[in-house]
ZAFI-635859 format. One record per residue: residue in one letter; x negated, z negated, y negated of N, C-alpha, C, O, CB in turn. Coordinates in pm, whole numbers, plus 50000, padded with zeros to 5 digits. Atoms other than C-alpha are relative to their C-alpha. Glycine has a CB too. Layout:
N
AXZYXZYXZYXZYXZY;...
% end
This chain:
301
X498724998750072409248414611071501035007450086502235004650082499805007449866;X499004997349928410648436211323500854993050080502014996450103499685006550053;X499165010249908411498404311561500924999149952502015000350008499634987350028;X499065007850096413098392011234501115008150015502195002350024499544998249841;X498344993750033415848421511224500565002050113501785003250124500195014449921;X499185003349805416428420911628500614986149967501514984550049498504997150182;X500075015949984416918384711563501695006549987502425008050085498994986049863;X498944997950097420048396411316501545007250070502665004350112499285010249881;X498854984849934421928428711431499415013749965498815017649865501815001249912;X500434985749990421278463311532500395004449831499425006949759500995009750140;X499574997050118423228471511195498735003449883498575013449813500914988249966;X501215002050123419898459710967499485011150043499295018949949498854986149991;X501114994249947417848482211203500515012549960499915019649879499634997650150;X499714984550028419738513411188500015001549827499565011449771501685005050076;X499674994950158420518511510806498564999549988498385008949910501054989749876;X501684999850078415948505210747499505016650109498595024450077498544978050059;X500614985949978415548537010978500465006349973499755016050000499715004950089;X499484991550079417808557210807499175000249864499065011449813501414996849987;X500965001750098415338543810498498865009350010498445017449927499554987050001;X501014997949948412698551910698499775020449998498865027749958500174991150147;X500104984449983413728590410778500435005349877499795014849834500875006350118;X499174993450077416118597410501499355002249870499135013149817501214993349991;X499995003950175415278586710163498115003049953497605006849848500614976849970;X501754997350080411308590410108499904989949936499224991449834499625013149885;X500435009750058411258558610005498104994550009497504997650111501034990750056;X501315004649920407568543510022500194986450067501184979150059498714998849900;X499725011849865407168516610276499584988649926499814979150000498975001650165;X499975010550103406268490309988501625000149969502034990850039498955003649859;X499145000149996409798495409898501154996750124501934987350116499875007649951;X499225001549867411678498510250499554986050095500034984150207499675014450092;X500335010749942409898464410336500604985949940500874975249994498635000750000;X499315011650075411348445210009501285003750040501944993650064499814998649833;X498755001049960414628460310110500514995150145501684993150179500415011649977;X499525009749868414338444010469499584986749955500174977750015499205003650160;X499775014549984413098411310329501444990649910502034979849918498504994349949;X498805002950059415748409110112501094994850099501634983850105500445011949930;X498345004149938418708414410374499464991950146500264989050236501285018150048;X499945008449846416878395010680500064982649947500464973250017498185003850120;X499965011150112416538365910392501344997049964501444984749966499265004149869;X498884999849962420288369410357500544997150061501304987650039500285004450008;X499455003249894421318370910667499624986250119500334979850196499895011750047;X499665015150017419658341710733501084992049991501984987450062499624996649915;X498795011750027421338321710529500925001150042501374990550087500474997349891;X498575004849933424478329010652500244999950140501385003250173501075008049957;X499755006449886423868318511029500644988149958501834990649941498854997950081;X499055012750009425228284110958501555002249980502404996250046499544991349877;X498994994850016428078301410820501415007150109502645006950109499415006949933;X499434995649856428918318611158500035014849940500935022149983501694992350065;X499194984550098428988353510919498755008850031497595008749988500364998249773;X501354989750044427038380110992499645010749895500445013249805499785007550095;X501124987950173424708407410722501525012150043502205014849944497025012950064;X499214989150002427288434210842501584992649985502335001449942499705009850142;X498815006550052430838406910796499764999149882500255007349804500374987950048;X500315007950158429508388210478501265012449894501635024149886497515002449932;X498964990550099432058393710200499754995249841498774988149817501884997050044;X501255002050183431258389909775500054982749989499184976849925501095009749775;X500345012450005431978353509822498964996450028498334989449948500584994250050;X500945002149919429398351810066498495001749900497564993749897500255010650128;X501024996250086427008371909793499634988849886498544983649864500425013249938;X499975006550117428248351809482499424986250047498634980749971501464999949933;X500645013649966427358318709679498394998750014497574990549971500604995750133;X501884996949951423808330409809499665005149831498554999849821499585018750169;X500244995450108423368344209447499594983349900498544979649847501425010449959;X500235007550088424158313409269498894987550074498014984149994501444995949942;X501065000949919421928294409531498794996649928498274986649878499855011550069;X501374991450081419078314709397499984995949860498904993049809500135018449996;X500355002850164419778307209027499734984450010498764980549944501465004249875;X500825016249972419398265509138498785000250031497884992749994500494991250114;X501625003849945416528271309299498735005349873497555001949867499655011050178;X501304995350065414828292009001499325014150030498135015950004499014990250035;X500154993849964414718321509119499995016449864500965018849793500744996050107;X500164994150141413638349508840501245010850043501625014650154498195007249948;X498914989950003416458374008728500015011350079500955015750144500145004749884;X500904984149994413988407408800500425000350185500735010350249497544999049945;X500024995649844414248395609200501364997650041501715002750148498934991550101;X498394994149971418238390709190500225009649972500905014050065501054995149948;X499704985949997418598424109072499605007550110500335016050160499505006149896;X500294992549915416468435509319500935000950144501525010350197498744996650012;X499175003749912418058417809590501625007650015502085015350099500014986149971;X498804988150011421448431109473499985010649990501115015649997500695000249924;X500254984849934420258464809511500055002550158500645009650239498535004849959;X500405002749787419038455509878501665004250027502165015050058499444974950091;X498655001749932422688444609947501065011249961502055013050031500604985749961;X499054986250043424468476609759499515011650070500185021950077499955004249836;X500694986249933421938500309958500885001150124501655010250154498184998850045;X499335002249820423188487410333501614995449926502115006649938498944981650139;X498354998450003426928480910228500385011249978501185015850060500734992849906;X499914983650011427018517110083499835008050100500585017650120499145005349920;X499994995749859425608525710417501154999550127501675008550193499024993250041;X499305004049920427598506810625501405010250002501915015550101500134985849970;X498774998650042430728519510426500195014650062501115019050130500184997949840;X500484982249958429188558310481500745002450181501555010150233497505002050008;X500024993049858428758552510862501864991550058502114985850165498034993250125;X498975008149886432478538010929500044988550054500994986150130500055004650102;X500245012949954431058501310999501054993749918501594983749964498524994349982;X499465017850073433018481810728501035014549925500875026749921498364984249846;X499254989450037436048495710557499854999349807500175007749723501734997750077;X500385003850151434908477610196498624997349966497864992950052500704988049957;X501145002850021432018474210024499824983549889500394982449781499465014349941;X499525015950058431578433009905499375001349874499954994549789499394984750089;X500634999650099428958443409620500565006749915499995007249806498985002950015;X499784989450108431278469709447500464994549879500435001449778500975010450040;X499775003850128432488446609194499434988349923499834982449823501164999049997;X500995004750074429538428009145499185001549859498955013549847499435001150064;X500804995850139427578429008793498584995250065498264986250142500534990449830;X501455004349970423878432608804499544989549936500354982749873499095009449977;X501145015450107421538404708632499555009449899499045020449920498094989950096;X500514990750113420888416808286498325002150012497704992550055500404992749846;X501345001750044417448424008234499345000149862499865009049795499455008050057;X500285001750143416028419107918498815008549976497905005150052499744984849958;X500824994850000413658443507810498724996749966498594989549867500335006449963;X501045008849996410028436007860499075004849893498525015849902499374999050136;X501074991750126407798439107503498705004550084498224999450184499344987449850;X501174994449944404848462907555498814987349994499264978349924499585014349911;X501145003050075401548444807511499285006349904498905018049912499304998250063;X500964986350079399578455007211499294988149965499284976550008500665012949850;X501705009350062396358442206991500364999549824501105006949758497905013750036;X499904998850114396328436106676499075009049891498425017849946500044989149982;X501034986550085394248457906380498754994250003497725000949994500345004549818;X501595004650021391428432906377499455003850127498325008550142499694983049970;X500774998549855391428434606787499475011750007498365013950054500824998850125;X500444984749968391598473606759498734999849935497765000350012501025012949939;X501234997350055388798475306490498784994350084497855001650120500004994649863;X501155004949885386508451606718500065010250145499265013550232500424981650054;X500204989449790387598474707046499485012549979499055019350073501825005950112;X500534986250029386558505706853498445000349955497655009649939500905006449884;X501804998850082383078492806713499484994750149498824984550130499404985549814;X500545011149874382068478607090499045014050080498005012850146501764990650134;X501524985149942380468522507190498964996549965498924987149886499885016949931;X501214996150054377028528807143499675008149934498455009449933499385001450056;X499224986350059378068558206950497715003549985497395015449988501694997249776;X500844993249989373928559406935499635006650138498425004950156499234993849950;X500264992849866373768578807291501685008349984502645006449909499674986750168;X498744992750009376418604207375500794995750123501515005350150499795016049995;X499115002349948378278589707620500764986349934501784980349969499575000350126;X499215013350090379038560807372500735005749855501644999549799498634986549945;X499194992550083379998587307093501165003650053502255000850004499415010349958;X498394998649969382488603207349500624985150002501354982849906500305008050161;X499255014049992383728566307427500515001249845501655004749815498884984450041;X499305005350162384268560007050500925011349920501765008749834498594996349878;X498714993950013386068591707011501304997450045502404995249995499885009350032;X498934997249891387878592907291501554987349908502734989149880499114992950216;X499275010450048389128557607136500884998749818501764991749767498864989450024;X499854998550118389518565706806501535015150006502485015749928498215003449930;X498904989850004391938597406886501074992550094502214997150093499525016050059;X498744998949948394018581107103500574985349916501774984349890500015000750187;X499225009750132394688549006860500395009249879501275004749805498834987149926;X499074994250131395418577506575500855007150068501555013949994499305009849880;X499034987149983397548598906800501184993450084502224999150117499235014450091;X498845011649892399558568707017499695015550151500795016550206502834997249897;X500174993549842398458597007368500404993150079499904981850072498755003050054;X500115001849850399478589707678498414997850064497645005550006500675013750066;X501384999149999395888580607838500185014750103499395024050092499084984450063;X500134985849900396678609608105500595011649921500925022349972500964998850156;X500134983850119397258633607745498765004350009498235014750047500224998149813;X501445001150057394068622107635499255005650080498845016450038499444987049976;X501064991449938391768632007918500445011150089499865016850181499114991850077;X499754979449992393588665107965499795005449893500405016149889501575007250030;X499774995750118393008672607641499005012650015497905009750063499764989049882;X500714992250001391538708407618499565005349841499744999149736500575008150087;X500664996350151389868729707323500985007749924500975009149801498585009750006;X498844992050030393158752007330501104989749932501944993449850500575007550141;X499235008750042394898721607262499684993949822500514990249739499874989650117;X499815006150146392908710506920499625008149877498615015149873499204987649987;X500224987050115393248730006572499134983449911499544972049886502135011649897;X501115010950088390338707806380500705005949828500834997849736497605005450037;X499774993950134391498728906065501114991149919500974982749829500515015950020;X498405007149978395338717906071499514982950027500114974849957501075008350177;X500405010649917393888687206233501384992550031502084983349987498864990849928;X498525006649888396708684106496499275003950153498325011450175502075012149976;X499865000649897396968679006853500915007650072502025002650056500074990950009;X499034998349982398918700607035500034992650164499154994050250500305014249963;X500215006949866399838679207344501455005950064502425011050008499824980749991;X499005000449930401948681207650499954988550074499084980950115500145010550068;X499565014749961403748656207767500244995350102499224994550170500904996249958;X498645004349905406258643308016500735013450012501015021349922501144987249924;X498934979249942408288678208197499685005749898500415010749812502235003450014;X500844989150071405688694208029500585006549830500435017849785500035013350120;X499704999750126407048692407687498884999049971498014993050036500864992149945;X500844999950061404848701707411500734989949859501924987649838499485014949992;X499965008250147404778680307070498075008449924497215016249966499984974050047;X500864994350087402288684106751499244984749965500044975249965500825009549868;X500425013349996400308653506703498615001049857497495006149853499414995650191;X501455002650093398068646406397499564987050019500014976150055500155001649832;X501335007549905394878632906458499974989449823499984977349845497915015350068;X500495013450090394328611806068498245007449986497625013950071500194979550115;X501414997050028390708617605874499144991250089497944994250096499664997749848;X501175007849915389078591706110499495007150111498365010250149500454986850061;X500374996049889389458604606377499675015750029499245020750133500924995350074;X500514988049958388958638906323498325001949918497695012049947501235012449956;X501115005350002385648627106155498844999150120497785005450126500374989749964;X500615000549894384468614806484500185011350087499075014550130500274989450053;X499864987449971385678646106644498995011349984498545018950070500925002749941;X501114989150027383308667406471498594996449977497785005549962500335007349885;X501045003649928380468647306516499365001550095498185004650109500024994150013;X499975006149799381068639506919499945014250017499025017350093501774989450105;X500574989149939381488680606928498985007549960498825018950003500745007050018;X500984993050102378528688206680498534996050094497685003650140500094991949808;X501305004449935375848666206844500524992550178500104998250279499144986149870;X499745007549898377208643107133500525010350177500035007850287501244989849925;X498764997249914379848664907371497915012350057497025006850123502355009649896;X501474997649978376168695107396499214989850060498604995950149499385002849883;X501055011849933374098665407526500474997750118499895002550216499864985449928;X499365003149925376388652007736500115010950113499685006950221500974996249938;X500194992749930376918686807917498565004950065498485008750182500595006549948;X500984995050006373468696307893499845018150076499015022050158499264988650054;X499874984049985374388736807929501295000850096501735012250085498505008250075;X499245002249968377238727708149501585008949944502115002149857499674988549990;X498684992150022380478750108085501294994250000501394989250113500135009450092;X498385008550024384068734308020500815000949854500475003549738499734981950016;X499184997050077387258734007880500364985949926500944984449819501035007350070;X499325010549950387838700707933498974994149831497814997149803499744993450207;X500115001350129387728684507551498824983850012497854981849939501804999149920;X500805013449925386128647707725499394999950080499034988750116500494991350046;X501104999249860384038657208003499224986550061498534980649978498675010349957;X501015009449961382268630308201498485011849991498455022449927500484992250181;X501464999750026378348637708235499805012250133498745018350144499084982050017;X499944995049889379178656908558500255017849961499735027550015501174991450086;X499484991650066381008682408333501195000050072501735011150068499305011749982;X498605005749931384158669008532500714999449865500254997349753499944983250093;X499075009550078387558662208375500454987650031501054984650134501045005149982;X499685020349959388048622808365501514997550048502654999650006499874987049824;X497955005049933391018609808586499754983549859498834977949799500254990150321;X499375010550072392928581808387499704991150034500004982249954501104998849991;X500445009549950391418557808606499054998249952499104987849887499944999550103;X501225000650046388038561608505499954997549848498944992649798499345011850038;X500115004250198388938558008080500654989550011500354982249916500835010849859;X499885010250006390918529608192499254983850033499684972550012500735003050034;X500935006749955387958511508331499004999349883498404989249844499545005450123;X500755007150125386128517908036500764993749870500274988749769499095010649941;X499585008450128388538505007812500184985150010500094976649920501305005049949;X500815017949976388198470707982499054998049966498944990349871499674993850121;X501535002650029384678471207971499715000149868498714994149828499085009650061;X499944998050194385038478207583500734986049941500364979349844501305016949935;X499285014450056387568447507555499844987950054500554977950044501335000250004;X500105012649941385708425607761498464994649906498094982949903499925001750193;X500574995550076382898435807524500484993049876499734984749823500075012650014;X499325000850141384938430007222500934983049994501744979749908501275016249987;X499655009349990385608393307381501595001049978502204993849900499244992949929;X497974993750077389698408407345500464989150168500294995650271500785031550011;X499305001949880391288383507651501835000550049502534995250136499514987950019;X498344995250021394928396407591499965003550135498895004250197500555013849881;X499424991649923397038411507873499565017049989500375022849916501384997149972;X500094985350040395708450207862500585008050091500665002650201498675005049982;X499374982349929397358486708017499535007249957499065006649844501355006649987;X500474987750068396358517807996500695001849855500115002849746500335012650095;X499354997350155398888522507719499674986649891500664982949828501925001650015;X499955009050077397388493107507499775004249894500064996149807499404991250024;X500524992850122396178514907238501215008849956501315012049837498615009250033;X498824994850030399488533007256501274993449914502194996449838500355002850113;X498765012650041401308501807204499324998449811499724997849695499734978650140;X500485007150163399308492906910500165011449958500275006349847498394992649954;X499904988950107399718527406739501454996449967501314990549860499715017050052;X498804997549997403468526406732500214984549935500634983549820500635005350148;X499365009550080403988488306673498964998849861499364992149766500224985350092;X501005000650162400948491406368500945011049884501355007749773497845009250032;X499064987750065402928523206228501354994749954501894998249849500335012450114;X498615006450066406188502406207499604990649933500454987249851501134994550089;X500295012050029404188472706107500285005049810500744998949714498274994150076;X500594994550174403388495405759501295007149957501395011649843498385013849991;X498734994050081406748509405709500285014450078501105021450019499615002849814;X499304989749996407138540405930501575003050061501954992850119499195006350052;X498854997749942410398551406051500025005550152499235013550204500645008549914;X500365001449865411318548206401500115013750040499115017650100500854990150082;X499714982549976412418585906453498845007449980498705017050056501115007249892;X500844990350004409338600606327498564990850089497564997550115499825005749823;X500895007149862407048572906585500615006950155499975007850260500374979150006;X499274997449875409438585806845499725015350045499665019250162501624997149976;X500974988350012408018622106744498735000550064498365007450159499695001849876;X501745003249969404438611206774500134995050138499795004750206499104986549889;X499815000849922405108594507080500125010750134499585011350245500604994649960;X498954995849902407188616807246501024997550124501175004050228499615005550028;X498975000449955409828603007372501065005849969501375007649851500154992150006;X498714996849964413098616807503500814995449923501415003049847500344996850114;X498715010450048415398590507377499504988149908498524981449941500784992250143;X500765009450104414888566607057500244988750056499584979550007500424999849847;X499955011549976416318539107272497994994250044497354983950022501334999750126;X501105002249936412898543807445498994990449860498604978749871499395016950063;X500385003550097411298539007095499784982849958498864974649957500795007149934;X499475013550020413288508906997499664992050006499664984549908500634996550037;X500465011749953411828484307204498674995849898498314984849854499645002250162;X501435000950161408688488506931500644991949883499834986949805499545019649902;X499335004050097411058474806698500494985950015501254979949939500955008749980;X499805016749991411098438906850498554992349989498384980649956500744995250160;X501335002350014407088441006870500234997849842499924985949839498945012350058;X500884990950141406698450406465500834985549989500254975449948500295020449895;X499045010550131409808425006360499414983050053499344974749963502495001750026;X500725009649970408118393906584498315003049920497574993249916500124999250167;X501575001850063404598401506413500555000549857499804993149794498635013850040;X499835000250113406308407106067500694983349974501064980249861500835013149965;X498655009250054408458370706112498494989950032498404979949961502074997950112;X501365006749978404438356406270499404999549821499254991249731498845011450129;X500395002050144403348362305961500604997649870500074991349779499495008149976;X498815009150123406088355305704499384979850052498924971349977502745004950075;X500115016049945405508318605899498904995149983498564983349988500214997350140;X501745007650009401808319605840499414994649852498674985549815498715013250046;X500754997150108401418330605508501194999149834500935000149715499275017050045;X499125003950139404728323605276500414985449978500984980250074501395007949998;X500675018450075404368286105112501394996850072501074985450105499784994549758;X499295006749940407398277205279501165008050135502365008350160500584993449884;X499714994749855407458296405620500124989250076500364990350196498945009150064;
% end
């Protein structure tokens, strides 16, 4: 790829090592922003125009281009980032006296619904432990608190003993910039709770010392990687062949909670999010599964 930006003009080169030193970008990034503008500049050899001339005509033509050919929205935006990074540059170092992208509009993006499961999938993904051995009790906790509490999976296996009042039966979690919230856990799950620490969580350590509320067998605290591996193995188990994320159990708390009538402000609590726009997007999940079923089940859906 380096031939590719000698090919071009010094210009490309200096604006990707300024990337390179300046910005901390990671080099997955600083590689889509050179294929972007050597992909560009391309095209406009025939033109006679070079990546450092090109002017918004030049963009708007190569743009619309891209929308004939089929080209998804997500990688014109990107692209028009590419080309606002190095014109902003250019403009910085004295190369160009205008910038051709400044009165460009981005490509909308449309916001992308979470994936979630439905209550029958969850109930099948929660009966799939061995809950007879203790590393299949923690599993079926573990699963059971974070479908009643919508967690983050990297709450969940930080979760310490300081963190849960069984009495109250709340959660106190931290979040995102270490915000705290109050999180109730629901009789199910604090059910399994006092089971998993009555007989199961003892076994599992076998005299072992910790704070750590999920322990692997090691008496380790579980990285997020490792509960996300078993929650495949649970939904591959549970024959579930949906799209899954770590947050799939998250998703389904929040769009099940609106499904039944709660209000988005107090999901946005439980959650914890910042901003209810964040929320919101739950609110296209709940009203597509509420309009699925109006269509299934009212005599003239």
């Amino acid at each position: 790829m380096k031939q590719a930006v000698d090919k071009h003009e010094g210009h490309l080169q200096s604006f990707l090592d300024s990337l390179w030193l300046e910005s901390g970008l990671s080099d997955n990034t600083v590689m889509a922003y050179q294929h972007d503008l050597v992909a560009f500049a391309s095209w406009l050899q025939p033109f006679d125009v070079t990546l450092a001339n090109a002017e918004r005509e030049h963009i708007q033509r190569y743009l619309q281009q891209r929308m004939r050919e089929g080209k998804k929205v997500r990688s014109d935006a990107r692209l028009l980032s590419s080309l606002r990074r190095f014109y902003r540059y250019l403009c910085r170092e004295s190369i160009r006296d205008s910038d051709p992208t400044a009165l460009l509009e981005s490509p909308r993006l449309g916001k992308s619904l979470p994936g979630s499961l439905s209550e029958e999938d969850v109930i099948n993904l929660l009966a799939q432990p061995d809950t007879e051995t203790a590393l299949g009790m923690r599993d079926r906790t573990m699963l059971e608190v974070l479908y009643a509490t919508g967690l983050r999976v990297s709450e969940l296996v930080a979760l310490t003993f300081e963190q849960l009042n069984m009495r109250q039966g709340l959660i106190r979690c931290i979040g995102k910039g270490n915000k705290e919230r109050l999180v109730p856990l629901g009789e199910t799950a604090l059910d399994w709770l006092q089971l998993y620490l009555l007989e199961s969580r003892p076994q599992l350590l076998q005299g072992q010392v910790t704070d750590d509320l999920f322990p692997t067998r090691r008496g380790h605290s579980m990285t997020r990687q490792a509960f996300w591996y078993i929650i495949k193995r649970y939904a591959k188990l549970a024959h579930i062949d949906k799209p899954l994320s770590p947050h799939t159990l998250r998703h389904a708390f929040a769009t099940h909670l609106l499904n039944h009538g709660a209000d988005l402000r107090v999901v946005q609590l439980l959650l914890g999010h910042a901003d209810l726009s964040t929320t919101q997007i739950y609110t296209h999940v709940a009203k597509a599964r509420l309009q699925q079923m109006h269509n299934q089940h009212h005599p003239r859906g």
